[in-house]
C-alpha positions as CSV (number, residue, x, y, z in Angstrom):
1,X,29.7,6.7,14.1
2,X,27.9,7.3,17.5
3,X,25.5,10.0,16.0
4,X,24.3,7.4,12.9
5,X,24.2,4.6,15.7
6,X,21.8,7.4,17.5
7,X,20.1,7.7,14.1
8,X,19.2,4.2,13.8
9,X,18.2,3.4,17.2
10,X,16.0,6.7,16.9
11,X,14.4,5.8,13.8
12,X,13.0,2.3,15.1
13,X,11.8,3.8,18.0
14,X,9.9,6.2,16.7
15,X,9.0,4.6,13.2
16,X,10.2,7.5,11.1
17,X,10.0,7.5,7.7
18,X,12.9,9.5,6.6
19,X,12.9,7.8,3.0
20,X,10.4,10.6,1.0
21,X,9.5,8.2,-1.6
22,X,8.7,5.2,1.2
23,X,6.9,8.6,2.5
24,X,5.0,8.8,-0.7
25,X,4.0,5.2,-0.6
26,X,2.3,5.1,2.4
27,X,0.0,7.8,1.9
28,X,-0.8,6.3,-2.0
29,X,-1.6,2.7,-0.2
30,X,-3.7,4.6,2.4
31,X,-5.6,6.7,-0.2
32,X,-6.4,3.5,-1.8
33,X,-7.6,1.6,1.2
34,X,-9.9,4.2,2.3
35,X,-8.9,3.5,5.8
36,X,-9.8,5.7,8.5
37,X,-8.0,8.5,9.8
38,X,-8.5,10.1,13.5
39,X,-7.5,13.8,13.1
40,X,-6.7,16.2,15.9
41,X,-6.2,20.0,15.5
42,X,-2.9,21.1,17.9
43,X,-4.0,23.2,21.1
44,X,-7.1,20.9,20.8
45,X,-8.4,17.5,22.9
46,X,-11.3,17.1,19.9
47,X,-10.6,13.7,17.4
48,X,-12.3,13.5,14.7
49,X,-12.6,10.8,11.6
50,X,-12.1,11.3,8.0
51,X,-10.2,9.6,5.0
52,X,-7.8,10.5,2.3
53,X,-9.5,11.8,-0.9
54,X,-7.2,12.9,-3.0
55,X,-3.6,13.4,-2.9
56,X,-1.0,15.4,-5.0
57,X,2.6,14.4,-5.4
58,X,4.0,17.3,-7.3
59,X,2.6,19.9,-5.5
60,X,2.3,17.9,-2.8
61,X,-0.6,18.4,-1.2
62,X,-3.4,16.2,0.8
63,X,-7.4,16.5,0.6
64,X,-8.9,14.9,3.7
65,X,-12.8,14.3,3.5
66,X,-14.5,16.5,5.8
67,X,-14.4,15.7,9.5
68,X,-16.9,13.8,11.7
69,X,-18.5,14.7,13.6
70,X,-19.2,17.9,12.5
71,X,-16.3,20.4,13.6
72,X,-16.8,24.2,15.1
73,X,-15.4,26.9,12.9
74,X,-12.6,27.2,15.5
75,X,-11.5,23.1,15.5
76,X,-10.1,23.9,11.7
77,X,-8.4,26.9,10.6
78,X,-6.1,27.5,7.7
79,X,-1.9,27.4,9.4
80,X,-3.2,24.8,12.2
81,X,-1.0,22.0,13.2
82,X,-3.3,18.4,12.7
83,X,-1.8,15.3,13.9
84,X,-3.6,12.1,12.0
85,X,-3.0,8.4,12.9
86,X,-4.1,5.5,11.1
87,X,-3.2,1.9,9.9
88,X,-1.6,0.9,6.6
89,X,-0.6,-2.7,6.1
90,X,-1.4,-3.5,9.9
91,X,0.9,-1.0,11.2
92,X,0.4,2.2,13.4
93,X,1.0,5.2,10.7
94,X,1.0,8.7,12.5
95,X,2.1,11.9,9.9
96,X,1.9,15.7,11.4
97,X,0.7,18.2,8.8
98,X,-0.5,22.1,8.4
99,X,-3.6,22.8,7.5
100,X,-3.5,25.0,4.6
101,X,-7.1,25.8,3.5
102,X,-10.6,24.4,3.2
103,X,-13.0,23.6,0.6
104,X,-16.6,22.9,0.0
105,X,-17.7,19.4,-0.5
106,X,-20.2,18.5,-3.0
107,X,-23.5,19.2,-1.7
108,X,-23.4,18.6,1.8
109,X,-22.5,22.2,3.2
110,X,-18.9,20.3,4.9
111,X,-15.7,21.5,4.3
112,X,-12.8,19.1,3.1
113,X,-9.0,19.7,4.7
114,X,-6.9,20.5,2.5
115,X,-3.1,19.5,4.1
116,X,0.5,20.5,3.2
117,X,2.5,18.0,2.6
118,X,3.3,16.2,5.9
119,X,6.8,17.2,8.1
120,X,6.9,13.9,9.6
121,X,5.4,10.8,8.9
122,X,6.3,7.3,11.2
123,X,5.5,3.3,10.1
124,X,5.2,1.5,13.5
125,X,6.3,-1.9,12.6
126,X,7.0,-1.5,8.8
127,X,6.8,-4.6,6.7
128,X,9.4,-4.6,4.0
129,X,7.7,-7.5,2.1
130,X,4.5,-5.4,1.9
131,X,2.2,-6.7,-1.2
132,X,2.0,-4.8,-4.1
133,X,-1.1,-5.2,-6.6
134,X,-0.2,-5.5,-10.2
135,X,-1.9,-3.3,-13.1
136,X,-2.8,-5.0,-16.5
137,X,-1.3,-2.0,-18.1
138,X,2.1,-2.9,-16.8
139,X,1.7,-6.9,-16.6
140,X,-0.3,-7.7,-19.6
141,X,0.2,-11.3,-20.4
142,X,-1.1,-14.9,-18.1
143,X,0.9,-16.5,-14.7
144,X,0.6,-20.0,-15.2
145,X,0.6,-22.3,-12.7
146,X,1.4,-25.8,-13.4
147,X,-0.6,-28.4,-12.5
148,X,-0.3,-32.6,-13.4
149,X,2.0,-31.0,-16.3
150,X,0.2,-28.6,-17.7
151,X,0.2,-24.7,-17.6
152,X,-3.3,-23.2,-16.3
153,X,-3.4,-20.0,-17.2
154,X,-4.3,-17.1,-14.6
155,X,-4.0,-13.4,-13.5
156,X,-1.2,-12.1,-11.4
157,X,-3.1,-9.8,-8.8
158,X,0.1,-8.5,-6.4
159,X,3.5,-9.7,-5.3
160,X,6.3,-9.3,-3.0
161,X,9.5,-10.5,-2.3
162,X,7.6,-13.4,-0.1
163,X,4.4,-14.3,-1.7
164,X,2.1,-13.9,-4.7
165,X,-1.4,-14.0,-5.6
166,X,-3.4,-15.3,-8.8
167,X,-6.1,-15.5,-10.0
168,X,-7.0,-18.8,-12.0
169,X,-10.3,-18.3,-14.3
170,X,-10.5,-22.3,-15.6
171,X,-13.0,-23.7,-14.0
172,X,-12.8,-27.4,-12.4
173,X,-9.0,-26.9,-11.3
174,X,-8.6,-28.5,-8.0
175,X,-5.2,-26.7,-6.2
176,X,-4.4,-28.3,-2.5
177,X,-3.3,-26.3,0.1
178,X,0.3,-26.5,1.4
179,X,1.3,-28.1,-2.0
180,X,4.1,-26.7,-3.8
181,X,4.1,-26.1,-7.6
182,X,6.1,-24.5,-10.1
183,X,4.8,-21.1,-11.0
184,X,5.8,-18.6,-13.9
185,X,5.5,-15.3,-13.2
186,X,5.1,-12.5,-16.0
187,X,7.6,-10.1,-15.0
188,X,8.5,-6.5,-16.9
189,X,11.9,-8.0,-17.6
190,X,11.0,-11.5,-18.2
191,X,9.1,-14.7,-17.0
192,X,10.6,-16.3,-13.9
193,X,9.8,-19.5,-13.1
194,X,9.9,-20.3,-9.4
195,X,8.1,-22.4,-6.3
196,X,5.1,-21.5,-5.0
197,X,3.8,-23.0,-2.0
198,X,0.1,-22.6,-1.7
199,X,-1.1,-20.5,1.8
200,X,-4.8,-19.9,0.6
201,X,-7.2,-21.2,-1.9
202,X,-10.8,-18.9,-2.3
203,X,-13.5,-19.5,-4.6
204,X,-14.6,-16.2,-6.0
205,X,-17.2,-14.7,-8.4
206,X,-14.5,-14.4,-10.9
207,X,-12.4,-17.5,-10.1
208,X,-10.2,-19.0,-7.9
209,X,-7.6,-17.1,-5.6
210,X,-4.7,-18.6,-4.9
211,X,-2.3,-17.1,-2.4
212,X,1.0,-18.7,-1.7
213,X,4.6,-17.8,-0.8
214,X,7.4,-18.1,-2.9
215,X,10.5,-20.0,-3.1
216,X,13.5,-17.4,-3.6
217,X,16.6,-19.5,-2.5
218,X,18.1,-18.3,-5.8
219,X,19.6,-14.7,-5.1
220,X,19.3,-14.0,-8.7
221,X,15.4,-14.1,-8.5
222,X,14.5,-13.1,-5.9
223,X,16.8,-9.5,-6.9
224,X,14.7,-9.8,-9.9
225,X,11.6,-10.0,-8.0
226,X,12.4,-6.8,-6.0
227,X,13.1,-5.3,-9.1
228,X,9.7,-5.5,-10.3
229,X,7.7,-4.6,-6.5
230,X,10.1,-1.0,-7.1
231,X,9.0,-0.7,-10.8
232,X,5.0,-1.4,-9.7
233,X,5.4,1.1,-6.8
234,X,6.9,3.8,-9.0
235,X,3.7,3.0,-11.7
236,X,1.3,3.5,-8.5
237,X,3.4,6.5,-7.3
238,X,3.0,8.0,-10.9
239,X,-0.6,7.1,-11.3
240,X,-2.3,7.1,-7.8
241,X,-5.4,5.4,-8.8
């Protein structure tokens, strides 16, 4: 009992990521917010920048653009330790890796890092209700929102356990912030039908966005709503776009 109470106290202290598919997450959402990575090699003071190109879950491997400023032959050799830090979702997110080789980047004489898989990887902070983004391919018919009676049609961008966003294409549809309407969700399993209280309303080129959070006081949806963020993260994990 004292050594998992040690376990747990360590774990939030230090942010580690112990889960390998919570792991696997992280570095998928970084790749895809092209957010910027300081890199240092071990035995070195040197940072340098770079992003996540590419990423491999099955042989599990990373492909880090190639470092600026410019490095010295010596700053990056094949079996070097790297530390990285960086932010996903707001949060500090630090991962240790070995450098395993180098390779030529398209026409610009640079070499792009090529990583083992990292040993460790911490979250600082982790959000739990993080938002994941919804594919067409897996959610392929309308949200509606309903509004004076009637269902307006729209997109369902992302979704957590806490909130939502849509996108509604009809144009003239007036939605008031901090108003509450009932909103049916397109799930995998089936359409759930649930309060949304609107947080955000922006105009864009393709419509209006509407962000709001949900009403879950029903322990039955909102299991049913977790459901679906695990079976959209598995789709990104499979897909990495």
């Amino acid at each position: 009992m004292a050594e998992s109470a040690t376990s747990r106290v360590d774990t939030e202290l230090t942010g580690l990521v112990e889960d390998p598919q919570e792991a696997a997450r992280l570095l998928v959402r970084l790749r895809r917010m092209r957010n910027v990575i300081t890199l240092r090699a071990a035995q070195s003071p040197r940072e340098f920048s770079s992003i996540l190109l590419s990423l491999d879950l099955s042989h599990r491997y990373l492909v880090l653009d190639a470092p600026r400023p410019r490095p010295q032959a010596a700053d990056f050799r094949p079996g070097t330790k790297v530390y990285a830090r960086t932010h996903v979702d707001g949060a500090a997110l630090i991962f240790v890796a070995q450098l395993n080789s180098l390779i030529a980047a398209d026409d610009t004489g640079d070499d792009n890092l090529v990583l083992e898989w990292p040993t460790r990887i911490s979250h600082y902070q982790r959000r739990r209700d993080y938002r994941v983004s919804v594919p067409s391919t897996v959610v392929q018919t309308p949200a509606r929102l309903i509004i004076d009676d009637h269902a307006i049609h729209a997109r369902l961008l992302d979704l957590s356990t806490s909130g939502v966003a849509i996108l509604l294409a009809a144009a003239g549809v007036s939605v008031a912030m901090d108003k509450t309407l009932d909103c049916i969700l397109p799930l995998p399993e089936r359409d759930l039908k649930v309060p949304l209280r609107v947080t955000s309303v922006t105009v864009t080129r393709e419509g209006v966005r509407i962000g709001g959070e949900l009403d879950l006081t029903d322990s039955t949806a909102r299991e049913l709503i977790q459901r679906t963020v695990t079976t959209l993260e598995r789709w990104w994990l499979q897909h990495h776009p």
